[in-house]
C-alpha positions, 0 to 999 in steps of 0.5 A, a space after each residue: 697763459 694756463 698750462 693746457 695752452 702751452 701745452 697746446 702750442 707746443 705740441 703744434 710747433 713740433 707736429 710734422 706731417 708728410 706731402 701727399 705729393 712728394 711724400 716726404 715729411 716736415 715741420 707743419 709751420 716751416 713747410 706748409 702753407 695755411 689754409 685758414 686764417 687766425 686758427 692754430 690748429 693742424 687742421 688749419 694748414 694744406 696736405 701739400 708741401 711749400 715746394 710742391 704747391 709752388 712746382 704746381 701753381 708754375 706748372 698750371 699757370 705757364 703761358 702757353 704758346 700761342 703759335 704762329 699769327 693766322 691773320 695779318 691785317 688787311 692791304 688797303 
């Protein structure tokens, strides 16, 4: 491995970046998830934080409720 990779890489492992969403700022690798496979550039992992992707996925996927039966089947 030449010195401009190591170079590369470790730059990438110390770059932090801050959630769009909470705002608050974290390890790139540790806090974010990747968005593109195979590629270790910063570019390659979202603007959204590992919590707060999952408070979202929770919150747009939760079952709704679908309240109370309409219709019974019928007394034959």
């Amino acid at each position: 491995m030449e010195l401009d990779e190591q170079f590369k890489l470790a730059h990438l492992l110390l770059q932090e970046r801050k959630c769009r969403v909470c705002g608050v700022e974290k390890n790139l690798i540790d806090g974010y998830y990747k968005t593109r496979k195979n590629v270790r550039l910063a570019s390659s992992y979202s603007y959204e934080c590992k919590e707060c992707t999952i408070k979202r996925v929770c919150r747009k996927h939760r079952r709704k409720d679908p309240g109370p039966i309409l219709w019974d089947y019928p007394d034959w």
